[in-house]
C-alpha positions as CSV (number, residue, x, y, z in Angstrom):
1,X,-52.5,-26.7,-39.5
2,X,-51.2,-25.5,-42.6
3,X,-50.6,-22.3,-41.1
4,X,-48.8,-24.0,-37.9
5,X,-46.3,-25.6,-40.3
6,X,-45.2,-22.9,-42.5
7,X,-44.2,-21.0,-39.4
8,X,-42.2,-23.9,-38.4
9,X,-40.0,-23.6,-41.6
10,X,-36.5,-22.8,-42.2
11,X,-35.9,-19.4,-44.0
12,X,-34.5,-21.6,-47.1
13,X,-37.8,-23.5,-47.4
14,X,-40.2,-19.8,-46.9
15,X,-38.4,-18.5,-49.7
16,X,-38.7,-21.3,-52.3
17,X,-42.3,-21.8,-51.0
18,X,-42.6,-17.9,-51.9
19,X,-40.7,-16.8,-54.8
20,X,-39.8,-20.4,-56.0
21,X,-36.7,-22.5,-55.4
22,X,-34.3,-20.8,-58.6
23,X,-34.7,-17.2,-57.2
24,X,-31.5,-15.8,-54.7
25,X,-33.7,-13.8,-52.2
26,X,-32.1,-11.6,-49.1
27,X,-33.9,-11.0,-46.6
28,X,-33.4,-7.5,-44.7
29,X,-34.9,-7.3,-40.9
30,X,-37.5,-4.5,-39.9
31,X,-36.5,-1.7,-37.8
32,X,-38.3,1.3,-36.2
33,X,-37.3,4.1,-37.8
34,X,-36.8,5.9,-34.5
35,X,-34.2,3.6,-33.1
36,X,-31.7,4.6,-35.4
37,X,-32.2,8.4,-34.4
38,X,-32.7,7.7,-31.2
39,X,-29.1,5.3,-31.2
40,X,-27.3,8.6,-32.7
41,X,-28.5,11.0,-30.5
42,X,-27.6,8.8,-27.6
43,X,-23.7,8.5,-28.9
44,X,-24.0,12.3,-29.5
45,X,-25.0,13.3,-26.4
46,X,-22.6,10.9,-24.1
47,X,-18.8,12.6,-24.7
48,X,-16.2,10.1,-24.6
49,X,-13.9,10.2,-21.2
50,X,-11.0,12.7,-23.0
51,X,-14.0,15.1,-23.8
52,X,-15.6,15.4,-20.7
53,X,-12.0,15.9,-18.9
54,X,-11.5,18.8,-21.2
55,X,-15.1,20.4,-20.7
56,X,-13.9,20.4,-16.6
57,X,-10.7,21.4,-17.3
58,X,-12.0,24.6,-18.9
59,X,-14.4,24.9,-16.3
60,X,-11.9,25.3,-13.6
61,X,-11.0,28.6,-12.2
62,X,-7.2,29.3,-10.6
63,X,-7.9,28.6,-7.2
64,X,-8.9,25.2,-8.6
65,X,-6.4,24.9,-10.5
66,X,-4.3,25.8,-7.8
67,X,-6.1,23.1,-5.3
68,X,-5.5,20.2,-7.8
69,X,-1.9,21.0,-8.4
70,X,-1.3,21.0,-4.0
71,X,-4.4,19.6,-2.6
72,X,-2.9,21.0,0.9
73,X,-4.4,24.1,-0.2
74,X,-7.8,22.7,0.2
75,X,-7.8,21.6,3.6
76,X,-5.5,24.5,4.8
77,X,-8.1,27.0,4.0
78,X,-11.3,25.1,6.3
79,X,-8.5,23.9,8.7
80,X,-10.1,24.7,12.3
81,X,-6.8,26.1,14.1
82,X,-8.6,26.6,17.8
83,X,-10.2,23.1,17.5
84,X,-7.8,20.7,16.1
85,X,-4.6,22.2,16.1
86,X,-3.5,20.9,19.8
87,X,-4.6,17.3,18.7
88,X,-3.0,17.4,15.9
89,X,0.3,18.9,17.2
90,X,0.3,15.8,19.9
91,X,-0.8,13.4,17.5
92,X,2.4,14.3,15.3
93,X,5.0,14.3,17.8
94,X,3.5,10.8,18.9
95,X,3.5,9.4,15.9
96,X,7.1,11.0,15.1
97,X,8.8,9.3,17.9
98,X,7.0,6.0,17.5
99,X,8.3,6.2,13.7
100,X,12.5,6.5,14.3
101,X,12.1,2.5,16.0
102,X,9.7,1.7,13.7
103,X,11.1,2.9,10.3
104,X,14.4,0.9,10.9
105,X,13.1,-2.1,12.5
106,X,11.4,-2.2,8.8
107,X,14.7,-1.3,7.3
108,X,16.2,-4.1,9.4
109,X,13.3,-5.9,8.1
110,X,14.4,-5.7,4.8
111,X,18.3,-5.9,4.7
112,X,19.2,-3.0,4.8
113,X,20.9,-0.4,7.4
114,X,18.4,1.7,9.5
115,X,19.6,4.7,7.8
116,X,17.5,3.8,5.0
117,X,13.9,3.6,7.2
118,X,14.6,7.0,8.6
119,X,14.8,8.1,5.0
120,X,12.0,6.3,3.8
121,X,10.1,7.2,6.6
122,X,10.8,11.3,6.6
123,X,10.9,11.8,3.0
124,X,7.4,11.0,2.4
125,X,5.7,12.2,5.2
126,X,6.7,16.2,3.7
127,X,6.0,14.9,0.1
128,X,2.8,13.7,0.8
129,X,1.9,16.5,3.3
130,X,1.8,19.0,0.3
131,X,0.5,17.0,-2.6
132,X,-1.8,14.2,-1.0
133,X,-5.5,14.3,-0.4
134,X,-5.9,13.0,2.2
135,X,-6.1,14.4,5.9
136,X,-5.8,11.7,7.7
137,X,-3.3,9.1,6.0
138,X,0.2,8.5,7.3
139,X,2.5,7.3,4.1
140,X,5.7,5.6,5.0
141,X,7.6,1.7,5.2
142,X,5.5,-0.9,6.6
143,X,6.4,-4.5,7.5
144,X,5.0,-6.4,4.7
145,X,6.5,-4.7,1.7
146,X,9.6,-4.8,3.9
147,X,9.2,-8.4,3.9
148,X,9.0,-8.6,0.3
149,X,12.2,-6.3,-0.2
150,X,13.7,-8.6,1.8
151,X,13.0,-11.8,0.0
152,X,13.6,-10.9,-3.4
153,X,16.8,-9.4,-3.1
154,X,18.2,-12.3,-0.6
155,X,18.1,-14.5,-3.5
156,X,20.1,-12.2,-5.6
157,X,22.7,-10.9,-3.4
158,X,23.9,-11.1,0.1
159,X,22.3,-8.5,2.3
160,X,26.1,-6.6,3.1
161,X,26.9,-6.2,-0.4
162,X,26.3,-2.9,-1.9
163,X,24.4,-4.1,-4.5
164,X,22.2,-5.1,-2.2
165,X,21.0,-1.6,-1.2
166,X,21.5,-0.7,-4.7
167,X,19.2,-3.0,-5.9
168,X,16.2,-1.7,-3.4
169,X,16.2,1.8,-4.2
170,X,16.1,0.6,-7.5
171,X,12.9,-1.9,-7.0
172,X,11.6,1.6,-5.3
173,X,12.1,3.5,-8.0
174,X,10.5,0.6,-10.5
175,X,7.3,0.6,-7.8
176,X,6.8,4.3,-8.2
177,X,6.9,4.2,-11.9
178,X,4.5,1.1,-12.2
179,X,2.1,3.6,-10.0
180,X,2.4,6.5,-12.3
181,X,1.3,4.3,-15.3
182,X,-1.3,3.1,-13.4
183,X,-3.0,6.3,-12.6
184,X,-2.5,8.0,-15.8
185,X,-4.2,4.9,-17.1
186,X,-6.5,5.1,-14.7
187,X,-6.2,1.4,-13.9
188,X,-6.9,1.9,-10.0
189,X,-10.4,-0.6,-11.0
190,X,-8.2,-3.3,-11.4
191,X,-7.4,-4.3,-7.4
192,X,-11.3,-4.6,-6.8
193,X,-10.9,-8.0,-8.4
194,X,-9.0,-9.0,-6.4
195,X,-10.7,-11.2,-3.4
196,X,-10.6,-10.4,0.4
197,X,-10.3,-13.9,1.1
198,X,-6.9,-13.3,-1.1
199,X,-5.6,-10.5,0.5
200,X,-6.3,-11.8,4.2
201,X,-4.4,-15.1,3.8
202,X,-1.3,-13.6,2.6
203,X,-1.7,-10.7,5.0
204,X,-2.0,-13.7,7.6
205,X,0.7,-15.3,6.3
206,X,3.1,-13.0,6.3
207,X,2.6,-11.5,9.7
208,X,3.4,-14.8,10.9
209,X,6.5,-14.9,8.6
210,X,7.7,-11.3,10.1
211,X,7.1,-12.7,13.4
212,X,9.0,-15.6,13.6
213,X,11.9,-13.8,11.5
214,X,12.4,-11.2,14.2
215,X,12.1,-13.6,17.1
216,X,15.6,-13.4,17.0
217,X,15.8,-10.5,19.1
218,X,13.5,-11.6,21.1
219,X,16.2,-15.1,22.2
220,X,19.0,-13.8,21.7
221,X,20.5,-15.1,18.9
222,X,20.3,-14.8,14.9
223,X,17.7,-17.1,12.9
224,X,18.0,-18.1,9.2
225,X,16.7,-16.0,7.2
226,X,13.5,-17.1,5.3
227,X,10.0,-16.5,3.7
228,X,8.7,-19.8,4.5
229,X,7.8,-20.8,7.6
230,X,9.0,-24.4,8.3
231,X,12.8,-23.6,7.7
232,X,12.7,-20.3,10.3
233,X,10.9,-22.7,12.6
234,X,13.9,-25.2,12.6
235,X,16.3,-22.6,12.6
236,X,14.8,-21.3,16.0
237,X,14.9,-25.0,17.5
238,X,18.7,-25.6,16.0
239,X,19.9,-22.6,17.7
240,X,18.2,-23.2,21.3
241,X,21.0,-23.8,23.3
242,X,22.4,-20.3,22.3
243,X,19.0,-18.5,23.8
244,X,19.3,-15.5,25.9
245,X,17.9,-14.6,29.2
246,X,18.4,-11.1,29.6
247,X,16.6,-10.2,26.1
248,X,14.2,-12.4,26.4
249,X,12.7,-11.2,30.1
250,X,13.2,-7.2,28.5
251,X,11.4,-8.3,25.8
252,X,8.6,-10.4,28.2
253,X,8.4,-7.0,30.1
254,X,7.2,-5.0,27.5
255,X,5.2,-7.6,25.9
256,X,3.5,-7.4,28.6
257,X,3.2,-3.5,29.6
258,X,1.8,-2.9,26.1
259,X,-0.9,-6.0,26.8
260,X,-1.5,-4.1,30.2
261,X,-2.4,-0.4,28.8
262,X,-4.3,-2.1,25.4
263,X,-6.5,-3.8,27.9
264,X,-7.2,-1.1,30.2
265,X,-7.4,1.5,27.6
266,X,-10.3,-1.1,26.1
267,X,-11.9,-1.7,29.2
268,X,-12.3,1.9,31.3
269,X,-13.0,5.0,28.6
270,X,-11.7,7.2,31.3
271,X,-8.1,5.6,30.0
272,X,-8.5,4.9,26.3
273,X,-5.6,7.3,25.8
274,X,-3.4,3.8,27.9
275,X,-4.4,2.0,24.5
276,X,-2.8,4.3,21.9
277,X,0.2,5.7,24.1
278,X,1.4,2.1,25.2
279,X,3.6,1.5,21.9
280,X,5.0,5.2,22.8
281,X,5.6,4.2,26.5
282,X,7.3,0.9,26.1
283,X,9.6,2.6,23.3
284,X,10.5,5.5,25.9
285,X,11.3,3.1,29.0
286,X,13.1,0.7,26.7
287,X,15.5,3.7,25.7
288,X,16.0,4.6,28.8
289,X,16.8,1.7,30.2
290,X,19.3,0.5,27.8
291,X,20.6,4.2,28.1
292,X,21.1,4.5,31.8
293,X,22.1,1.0,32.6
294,X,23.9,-0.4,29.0
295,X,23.3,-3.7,29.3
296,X,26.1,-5.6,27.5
297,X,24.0,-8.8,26.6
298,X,21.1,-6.4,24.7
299,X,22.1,-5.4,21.4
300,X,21.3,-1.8,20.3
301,X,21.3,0.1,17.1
302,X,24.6,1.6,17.3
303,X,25.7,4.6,15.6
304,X,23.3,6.2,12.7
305,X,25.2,8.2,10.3
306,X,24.2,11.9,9.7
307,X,22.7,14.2,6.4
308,X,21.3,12.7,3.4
309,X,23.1,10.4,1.1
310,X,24.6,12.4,-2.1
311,X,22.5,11.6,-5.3
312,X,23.7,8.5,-8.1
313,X,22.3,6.6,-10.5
314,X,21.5,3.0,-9.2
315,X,23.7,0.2,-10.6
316,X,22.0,-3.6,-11.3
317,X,19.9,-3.0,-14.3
318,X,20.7,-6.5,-15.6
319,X,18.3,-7.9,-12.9
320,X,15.6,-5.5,-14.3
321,X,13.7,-8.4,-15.7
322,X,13.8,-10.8,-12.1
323,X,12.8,-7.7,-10.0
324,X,9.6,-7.1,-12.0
325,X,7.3,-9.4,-11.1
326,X,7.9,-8.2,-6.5
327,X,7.5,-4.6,-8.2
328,X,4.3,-5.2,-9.8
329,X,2.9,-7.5,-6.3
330,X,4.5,-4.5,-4.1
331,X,2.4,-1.8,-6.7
332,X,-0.7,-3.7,-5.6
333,X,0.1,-4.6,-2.1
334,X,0.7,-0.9,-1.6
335,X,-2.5,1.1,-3.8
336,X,-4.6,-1.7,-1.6
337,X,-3.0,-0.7,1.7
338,X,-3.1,3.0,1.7
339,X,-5.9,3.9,-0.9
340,X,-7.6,1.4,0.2
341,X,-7.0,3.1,3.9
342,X,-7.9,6.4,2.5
343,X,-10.5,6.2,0.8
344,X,-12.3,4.6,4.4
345,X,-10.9,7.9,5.9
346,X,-12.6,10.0,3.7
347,X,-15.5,8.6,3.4
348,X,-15.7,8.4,7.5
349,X,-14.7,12.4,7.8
350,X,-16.7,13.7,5.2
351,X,-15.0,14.6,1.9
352,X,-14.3,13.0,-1.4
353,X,-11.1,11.5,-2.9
354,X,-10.2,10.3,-6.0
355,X,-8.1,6.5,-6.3
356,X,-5.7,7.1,-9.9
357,X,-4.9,10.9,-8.2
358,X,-4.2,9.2,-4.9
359,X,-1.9,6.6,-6.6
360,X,0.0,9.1,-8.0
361,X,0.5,10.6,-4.7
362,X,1.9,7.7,-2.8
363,X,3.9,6.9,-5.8
């Protein structure tokens, strides 16, 4: 019993009951002598991060060198010319024509003049042809950071000012920098936080956004334009008596050709090439139709200036500040989108790619 209790004491009470009540004592805790060899030989052994990039860095020979300054040079030298090359070649001029309708219907998308998709959708494809890593992904606009362009800058400035376009490629050029930082901070880890469930809803919610802003050309006539939901759906019921029949049953008809060839393409394997080649198809007859018959009640394009724009210094620094927080939501939207894509098309075909060197890339 007496035993039982003296364990049970506080420190302060075991060392009066020891060395008497007047007497200051310390007590120092035991350790193994080992662990504090083994501790030091542990932080010894493990370089820190800068180290070990240095030790590779001297381990690399030119042609490495050489492959992680282009990475093109890597896949150009095990790049199967008999095998793939005719794939490839009709896989580029697919996607290439699908691309001049889709690049400015995003820039259309986002306030601007199509000029700017075709830029934006060029531009990057050669970039990224000779310094990306991977084989497989197609860099350019898409509809959702098109979306946020578009809602930012309406608030700002109306869409046929030139600050307006101003204001973009500056927001572009804040994007790219706020990728660089990332990857030589190697902060790509950070977008694993955030949730699926996340990233689905607003995916969701913006599709349905896009959809009902561009409905327009669908009836006929021009809708409000809006990143909620509720005010483009009133805008679509307030202008119903100014609906369209002749864009609305060209529309209807290749609504429903691309329906058609997706379904049989899913359906028969003997025509799963229906399925990718329908977007292709519908944008070919569509051309042709407006060309050869020019409909006066369908609008069209009209006339897309030539060359490259001549180089200058964006104006609009003063909305720096209110244009930060859409940079930093595009940064992620974009690093989740295509390294996120990436990284699934590596791992599918075989080969390795590193996230903070692809966000460099895209940047």
């Amino acid at each position: 019993m007496e035993k039982s209790s003296f364990a049970s004491a506080s420190s302060g009470e075991l060392t009066a009951a020891v060395y008497g009540a007047g007497r200051p004592v310390r007590v120092i805790p035991l350790r193994h002598p080992l662990d504090a060899a083994v501790r030091e030989a542990a932080a010894s052994s493990s370089p820190s991060p800068l180290s070990a990039a240095m030790e590779r860095a001297r381990a690399m020979g030119p042609w490495e060198w050489a492959e992680a300054a282009l990475p093109c040079l890597a896949w150009m030298r095990s790049y199967r010319w008999k095998e793939d090359f005719q794939a490839d070649l009709a896989a580029g001029i697919t996607v290439g024509v699908m691309l001049v309708p889709q690049a400015m219907s995003y820039a259309k998308l986002a306030g601007l003049h199509p000029i700017y998709g075709l830029y934006t959708g060029f531009v990057p494809l050669f970039v990224y042809a000779i310094f990306g890593s991977s084989r497989q992904l197609a860099v350019g606009p898409v509809a959702l950071v098109s979306l946020l362009v578009s809602n930012v800058l309406g608030g700002i400035v109306n869409s046929s000012s030139e600050l307006y376009t101003e204001l973009a490629i500056l927001l572009a050029f804040m994007v790219g920098i706020l990728e660089c930082l990332m990857a030589l901070l190697r902060l790509g880890w950070l977008i694993r936080f955030i949730s699926h469930s996340v990233i689905s809803g607003f995916t969701t919610a913006s599709a349905i956004v896009i959809g009902l802003s561009q409905i327009k050309y669908f009836l006929g006539y021009s809708v409000t334009r809006s990143s909620k939901i509720i005010p483009l759906i009133e805008s679509i019921i307030a202008g119903i008596d100014q609906f369209s029949w002749p864009p609305f049953v060209m529309g209807s008809a290749f609504l429903v050709i691309l329906l058609i060839m997706k379904k049989l393409g899913k359906t028969n394997k003997k025509l799963r090439f229906l399925r990718a080649s329908g977007p292709l198809t519908a944008v070919v007859l569509g051309t042709l139709f407006v060309k050869i018959f020019r409909p006066t009640a369908i609008s069209v394009v009209g006339e897309i200036p030539q060359g490259l724009p001549s180089f200058s210094i964006p104006r609009g620094f003063e909305h720096l500040m209110s244009l930060m927080p859409t940079a930093i939501l595009i940064t992620g939207v974009a690093i989740l989108e295509s390294v996120g894509i990436a990284k699934a098309l590596a791992a599918k075909n075989g080969y390795e790619l590193d996230s903070n060197k692809e966000i460099v890339n895209i940047a």
